[in-house]
N, C-alpha and C positions, 0 to 999 in steps of 0.2 A: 430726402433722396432726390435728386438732379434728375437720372437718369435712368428708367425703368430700364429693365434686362427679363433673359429669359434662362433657369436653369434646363438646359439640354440633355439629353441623353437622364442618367439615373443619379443626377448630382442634388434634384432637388429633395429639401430636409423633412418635416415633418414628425411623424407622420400623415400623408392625404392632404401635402403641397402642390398646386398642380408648378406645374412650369412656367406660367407666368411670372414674374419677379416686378412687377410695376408700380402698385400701390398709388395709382393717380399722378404718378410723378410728371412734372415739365417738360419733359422728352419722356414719349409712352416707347413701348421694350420696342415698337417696331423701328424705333431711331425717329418718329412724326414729333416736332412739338404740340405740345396740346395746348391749343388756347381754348379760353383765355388766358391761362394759368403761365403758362409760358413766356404771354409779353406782359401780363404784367407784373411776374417777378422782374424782368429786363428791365421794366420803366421803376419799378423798385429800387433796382441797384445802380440806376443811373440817377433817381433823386440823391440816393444816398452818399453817390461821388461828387455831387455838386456839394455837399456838407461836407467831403473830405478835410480841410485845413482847418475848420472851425474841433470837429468833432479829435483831430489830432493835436490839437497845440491848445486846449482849455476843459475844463471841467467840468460836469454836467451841472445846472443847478434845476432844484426839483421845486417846482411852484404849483399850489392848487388854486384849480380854476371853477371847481365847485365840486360837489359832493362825489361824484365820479369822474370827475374830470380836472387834469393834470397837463402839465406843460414841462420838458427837459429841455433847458435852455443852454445853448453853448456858446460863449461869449467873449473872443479873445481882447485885450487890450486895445488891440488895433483897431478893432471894430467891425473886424468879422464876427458873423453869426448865425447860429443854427436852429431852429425849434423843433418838439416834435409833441405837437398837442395831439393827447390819449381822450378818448373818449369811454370809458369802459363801461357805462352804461350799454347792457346787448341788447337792449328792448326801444329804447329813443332816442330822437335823435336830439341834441342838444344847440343852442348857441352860445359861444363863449367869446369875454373880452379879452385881449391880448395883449398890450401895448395900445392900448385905446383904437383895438381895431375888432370891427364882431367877425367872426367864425364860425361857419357852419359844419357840423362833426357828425354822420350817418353814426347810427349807433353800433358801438361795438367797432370802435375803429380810430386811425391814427393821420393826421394829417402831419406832413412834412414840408417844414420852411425854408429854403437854405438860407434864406437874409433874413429868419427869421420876421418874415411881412408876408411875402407870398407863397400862397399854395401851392407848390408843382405834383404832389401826389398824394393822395388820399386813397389808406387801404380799403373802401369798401366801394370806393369810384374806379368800376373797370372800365376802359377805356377800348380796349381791343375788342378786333372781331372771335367769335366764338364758332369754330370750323366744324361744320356736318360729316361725320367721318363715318364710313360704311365700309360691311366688309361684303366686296361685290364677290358674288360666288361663280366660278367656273369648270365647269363637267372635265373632268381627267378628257385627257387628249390623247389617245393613242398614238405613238412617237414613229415618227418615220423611216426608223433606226432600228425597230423591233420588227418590222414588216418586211415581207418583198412586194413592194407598191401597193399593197393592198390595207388602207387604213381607216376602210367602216366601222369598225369599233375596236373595244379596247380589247386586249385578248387578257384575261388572268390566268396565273398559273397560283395553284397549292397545293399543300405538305401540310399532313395532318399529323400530328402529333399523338404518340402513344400513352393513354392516360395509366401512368403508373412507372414502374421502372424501365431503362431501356438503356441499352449496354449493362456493361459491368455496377453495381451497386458498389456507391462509397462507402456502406457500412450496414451493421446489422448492428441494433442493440433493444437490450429490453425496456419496454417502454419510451418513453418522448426525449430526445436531445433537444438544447434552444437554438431555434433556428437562425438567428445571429451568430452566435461563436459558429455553427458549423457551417454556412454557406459563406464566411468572414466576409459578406457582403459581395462575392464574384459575382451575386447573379441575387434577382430577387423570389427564385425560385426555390423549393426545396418541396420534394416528393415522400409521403408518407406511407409505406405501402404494407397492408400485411406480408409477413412472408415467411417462410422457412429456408435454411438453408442445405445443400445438396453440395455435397462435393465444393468445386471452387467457384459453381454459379448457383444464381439467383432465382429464384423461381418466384411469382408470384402464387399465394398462398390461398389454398381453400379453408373458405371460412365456411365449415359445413351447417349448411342447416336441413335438420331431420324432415321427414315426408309428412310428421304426425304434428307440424306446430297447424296451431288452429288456423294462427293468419293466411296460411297457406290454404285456407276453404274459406273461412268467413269474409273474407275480405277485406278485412284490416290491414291498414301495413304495417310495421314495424317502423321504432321511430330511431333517427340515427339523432344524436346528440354529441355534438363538438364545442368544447369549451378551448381557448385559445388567449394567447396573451398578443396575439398581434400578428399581423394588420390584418389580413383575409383568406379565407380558403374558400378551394370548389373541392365538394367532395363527388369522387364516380362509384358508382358499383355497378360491376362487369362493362366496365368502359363507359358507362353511358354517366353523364352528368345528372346528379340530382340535388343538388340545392348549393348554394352560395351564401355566406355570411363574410360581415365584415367589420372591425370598429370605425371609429371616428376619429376626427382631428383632436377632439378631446380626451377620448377616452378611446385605447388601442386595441383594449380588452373584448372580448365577445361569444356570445351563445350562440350555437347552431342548432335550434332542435328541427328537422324534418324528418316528414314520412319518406320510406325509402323501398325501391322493389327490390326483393328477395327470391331466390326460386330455388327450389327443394337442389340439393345436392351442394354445389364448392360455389362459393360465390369470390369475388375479388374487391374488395376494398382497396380505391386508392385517393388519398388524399392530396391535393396541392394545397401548404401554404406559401404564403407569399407575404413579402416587407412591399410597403407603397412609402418609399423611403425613411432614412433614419431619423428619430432624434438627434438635434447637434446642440441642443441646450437646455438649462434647469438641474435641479438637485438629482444625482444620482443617474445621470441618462444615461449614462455607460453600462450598466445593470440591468435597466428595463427589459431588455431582450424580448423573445416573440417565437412564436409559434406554438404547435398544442402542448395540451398541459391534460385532457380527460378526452378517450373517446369512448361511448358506450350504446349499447343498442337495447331498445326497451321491446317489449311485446311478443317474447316467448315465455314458452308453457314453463319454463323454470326461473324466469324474471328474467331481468337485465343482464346483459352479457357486457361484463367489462373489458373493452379491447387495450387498456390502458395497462396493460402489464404481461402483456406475450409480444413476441418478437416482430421487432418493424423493420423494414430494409427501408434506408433514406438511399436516395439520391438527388444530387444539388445542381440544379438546374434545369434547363431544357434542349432537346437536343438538337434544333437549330440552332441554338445558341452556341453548343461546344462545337458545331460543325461551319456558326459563320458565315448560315445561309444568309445574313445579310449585308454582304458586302461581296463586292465583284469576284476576289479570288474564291469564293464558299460558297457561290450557287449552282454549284456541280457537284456539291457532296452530298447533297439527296436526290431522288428522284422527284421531280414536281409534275403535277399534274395539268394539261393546257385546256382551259374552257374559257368559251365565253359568256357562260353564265354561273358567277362563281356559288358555291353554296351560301345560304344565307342560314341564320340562326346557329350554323355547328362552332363548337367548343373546339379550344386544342389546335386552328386552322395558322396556318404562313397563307398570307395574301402576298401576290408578286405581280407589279404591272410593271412595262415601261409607256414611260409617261413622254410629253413636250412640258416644255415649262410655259408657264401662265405667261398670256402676252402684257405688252407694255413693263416699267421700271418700277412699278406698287410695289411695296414691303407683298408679302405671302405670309397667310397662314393656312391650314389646314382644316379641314371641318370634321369633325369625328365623331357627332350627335348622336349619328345610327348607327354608330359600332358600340360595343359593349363594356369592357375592359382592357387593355394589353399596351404593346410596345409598338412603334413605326421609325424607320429608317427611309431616308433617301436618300441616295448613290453613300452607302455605308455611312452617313451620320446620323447619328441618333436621337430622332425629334424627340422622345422621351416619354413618358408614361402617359395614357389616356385613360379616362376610366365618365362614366354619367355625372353632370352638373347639374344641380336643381334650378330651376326655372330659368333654363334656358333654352333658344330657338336655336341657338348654333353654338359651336363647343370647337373657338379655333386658336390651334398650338400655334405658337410662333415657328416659321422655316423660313432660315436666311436665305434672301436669292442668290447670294454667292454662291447656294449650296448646289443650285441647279446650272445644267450645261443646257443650249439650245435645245437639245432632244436625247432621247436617249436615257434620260431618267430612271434610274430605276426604284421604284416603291416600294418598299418591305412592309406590312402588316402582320404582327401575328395576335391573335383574337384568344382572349381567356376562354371569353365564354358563349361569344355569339353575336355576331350584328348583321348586319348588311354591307357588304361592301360596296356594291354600285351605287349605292348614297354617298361614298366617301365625295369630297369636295375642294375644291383648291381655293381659295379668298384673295384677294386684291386690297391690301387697306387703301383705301381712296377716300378722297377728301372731295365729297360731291358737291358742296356749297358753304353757305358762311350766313353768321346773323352778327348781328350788330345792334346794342344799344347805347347810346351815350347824351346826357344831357348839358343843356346848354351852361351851366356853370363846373364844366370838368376841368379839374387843372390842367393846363397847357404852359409848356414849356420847349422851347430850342434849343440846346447844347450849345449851337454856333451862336447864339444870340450874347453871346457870354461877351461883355466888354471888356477892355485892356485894363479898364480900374477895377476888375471882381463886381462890378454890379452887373447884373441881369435885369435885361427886358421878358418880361411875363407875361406880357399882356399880349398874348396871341390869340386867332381867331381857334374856337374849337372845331378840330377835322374828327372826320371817322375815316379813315383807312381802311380799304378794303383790296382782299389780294384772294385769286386763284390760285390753284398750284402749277406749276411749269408745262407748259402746252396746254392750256382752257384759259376761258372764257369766260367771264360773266354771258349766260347765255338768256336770263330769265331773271326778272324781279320780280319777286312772289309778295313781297310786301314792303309799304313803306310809306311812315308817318312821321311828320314833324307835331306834336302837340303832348298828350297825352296819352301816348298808347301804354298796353298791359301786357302782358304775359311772359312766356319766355320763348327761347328758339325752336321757332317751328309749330309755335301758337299764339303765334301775337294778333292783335284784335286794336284796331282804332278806339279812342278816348273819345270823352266830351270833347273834346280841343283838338282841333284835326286841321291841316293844311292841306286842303284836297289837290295839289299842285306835288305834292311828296315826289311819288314816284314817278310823275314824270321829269322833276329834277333829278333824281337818281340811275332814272334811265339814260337821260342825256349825258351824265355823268359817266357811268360805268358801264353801258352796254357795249359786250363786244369789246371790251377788254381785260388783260389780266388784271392790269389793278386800276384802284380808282382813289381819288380825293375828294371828300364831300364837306363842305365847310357850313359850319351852322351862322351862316350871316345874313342880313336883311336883305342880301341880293339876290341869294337863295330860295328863302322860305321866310313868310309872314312872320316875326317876331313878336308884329304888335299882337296875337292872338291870344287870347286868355291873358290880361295885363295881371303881374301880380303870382303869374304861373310858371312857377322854372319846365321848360320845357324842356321834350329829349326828342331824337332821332331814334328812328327802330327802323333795321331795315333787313330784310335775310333773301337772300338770291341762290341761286341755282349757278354753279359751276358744271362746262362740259366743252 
């Protein structure tokens, strides 16, 4: 894959996909390239064009060059040609003869010849810089368009949601419907509610429990028990949330057992399950389907009470959702509440702010660590499902900035089951700096260097190339050695073999500009140092 993406809104598959769609790709989802990876696929498919006439007008020939090591040689009459010596040893690195010429092969990798004599690229010699990418975090901005000139803080408005049924109920039946065929995917909601039925409405149902169970003095509780074939529920009783279960990416299925509070007389059971998107591949996934399958409650004086076979009123979905509180025409069909300090930890919540949008032209994503589970929209598009990442410090969706206007923003949140909203967060992807390794025997090659007879001059000076992004600076050299240095970016450490003059040639070179050229020549940097030692440049700076 080329080019990371992001599935939006509830299109992503699963299930418990987040919305990223990237996979390390060359171009990450926010449209950034990602070097290294990036230019050296580029300088990849430019060696590979310089081979184009050999590799289209003759036939590969396969030669071994020792025990792991192989040469495909392409060879036209004319006398053009192309090689591409394999090194498949992953552990060493090899020399091999070619045409009576040695070759140096890092292990586990492929050197490409176009004339068949010179190296211009070698897969495991990167050549590019390798860019510091952050995602800078920015406090919601209170928009100038949601105020009358008064913009000390953010104002939130919310819509609490009734746990259980509300309007008209889609149905009643005995025992569990799947909750795929019945919500046919409109909504990833669908409400489980005890109930009985009255005339042409809906009641929520008491579920009575007697004055004389023990639990009711000794202090036990009773344990609720939810078995499910997919993805997750919250279950309430008497509105209040008590416990959460969910499966996995691998396994959809899952148990619920909690203790649960009970109080003598009608109690209400209401169950939310929920899909955290579909299956869209493998044997059978059309079938899979989701939602409960057993509910039962343990810890009365007559045993377990099986809820799994008396009457349930479904209803599919939620009711911001059929009313569209989030989008511009639909936030007049409830009543919202206006604080500025919104609740934290409740379940069931619509968050609504009007935002600015994040300054400067940075990709945007979102930070959603301290919210819990649910959905978010901005100005009616649907950033898509959130829910906790394991070991993570920030948890950020991708929002296109197309999707934002100067001001006026409006933020939709709604909260399963509980977080913080004034932790929410706006991100910046920015590209705060750059590192760079490359030693002095890396292939180098010009395009333009290309003569009128097809032969190539090769024999170029090795640069390191270095570039900020569009309005900054190399502001800061943080490090830089011609000799033997170690590590990787943003831990490099000088060698035995050090040219204590480095970074002030790289200063003179690149400070205070976007970009730079650095040539590894003796007019540069002491070459004679460590005779006998391929030497490299390591350098990583600060953009700003």
């Amino acid at each position: 894959m080329y080019h990371g993406g992001t599935n939006f809104g509830r299109t992503s598959g699963g299930p418990f996909i987040t919305t990223s769609y990237d996979y390390d790709a060359p171009i990450d989802e926010y449209g950034l390239p990602r070097l290294p990876k990036w230019a050296h696929l580029k300088d990849l498919h430019r060696a590979i064009k310089l081979c184009e006439h050999a590799l289209l007008n003759s036939e590969p020939n396969l030669l071994s060059l020792g025990p792991l090591q192989e040469v495909d040689v392409y060879a036209e009459p004319s006398g053009a040609c192309a090689a591409f010596i394999a090194n498949m040893d992953d552990k060493n690195d090899k020399i091999v003869q070619f045409r009576n010429m040695s070759y140096h092969l890092p292990a586990w990798s492929v050197s490409i010849l176009p004339d068949c004599k010179n190296v211009v690229f070698n897969t495991a010699k990167v050549g590019s810089q390798t860019s510091k990418v952050e995602m800078v975090q920015e406090n919601l901005q209170p928009s100038s368009a949601s105020v009358d000139g008064d913009i000390k803080g953010l104002q939130w408005e919310i819509f609490v949601e009734k746990a259980g049924i509300w309007g008209e109920a889609d149905l009643v039946r005995n025992g569990f419907v799947d909750h795929i065929n019945t919500t046919k995917d409109t909504s990833d909601y669908l409400w489980y509610t005890t109930s009985s039925q009255f005339l042409q409405h809906i009641f929520t149902c008491s579920f009575h429990v007697g004055e004389d169970e023990e639990f009711l003095r000794d202090g036990n509780q009773p344990i609720l028990i939810v078995e499910s074939k997919g993805h997750a529920v919250h279950a309430f009783v008497n509105q209040k949330l008590q416990a959460s279960a969910s499966g996995n990416d691998s396994v959809s299925s899952f148990k619920l057992q909690s203790p649960i509070s009970l109080k003598a007389g009608n109690n209400e059971i209401a169950l939310l399950s929920m899909t955290v998107g579909l299956q869209n591949g493998g044997p059978f996934y059309d079938s899979v389907g989701a939602g409960l399958t057993s509910v039962q409650i343990s810890g009365f004086n007559n045993g377990p009470k099986d809820l799994s076979i008396v009457n349930w009123t479904y209803r599919i979905g939620l009711e911001g959702e059929h009313q569209g509180i989030y989008k511009a025409d639909g936030l007049s069909s409830v009543k919202w509440i206006s604080t500025s300090e919104p609740p934290k930890e409740q379940p069931l919540t619509w968050y609504k702010a009007i935002v600015n949008a994040p300054p400067g032209d940075e990709p945007i994503g979102i930070d959603m660590i301290h919210m819990g589970k649910g959905l978010a929209w901005l100005n009616g598009e649907e950033i898509g499902r959130y829910w906790p990442r394991k070991s993570s410090i920030h948890d950020e969706y991708h929002v296109p900035r197309s999707w934002f206007k100067p001001s006026g923003n409006i933020l939709v949140v709604f909260e399963e089951k509980g977080g913080d909203p004034t932790e929410i967060r706006f991100s910046r992807r920015k590209t705060t700096g750059f590192c760079a390794i490359v030693s002095e025997d890396h292939p180098t090659f010009k395009p333009e260097s290309l003569d009128q007879d097809g032969t190539q001059d090769y024999k170029n000076n090795v640069i390191v190339q270095l570039k900020c992004p569009i309005n900054t600076r190399v502001s800061t050299v943080k490090f830089a050695s011609f000799g033997t240095p170690s590590g990787t970016c943003g831990s490099y450490t000088t060698g035995d073999c050090h040219d204590p003059s480095s970074i002030s040639v790289v200063e003179k070179v690149c400070l205070n500009k976007n970009k730079c050229t650095v040539e590894l020549t003796e007019e540069s940097f002491n070459k004679g140092l460590c005779p006998g030692t391929i030497k490299k440049l390591a350098v990583e700076a600060v953009c700003s």
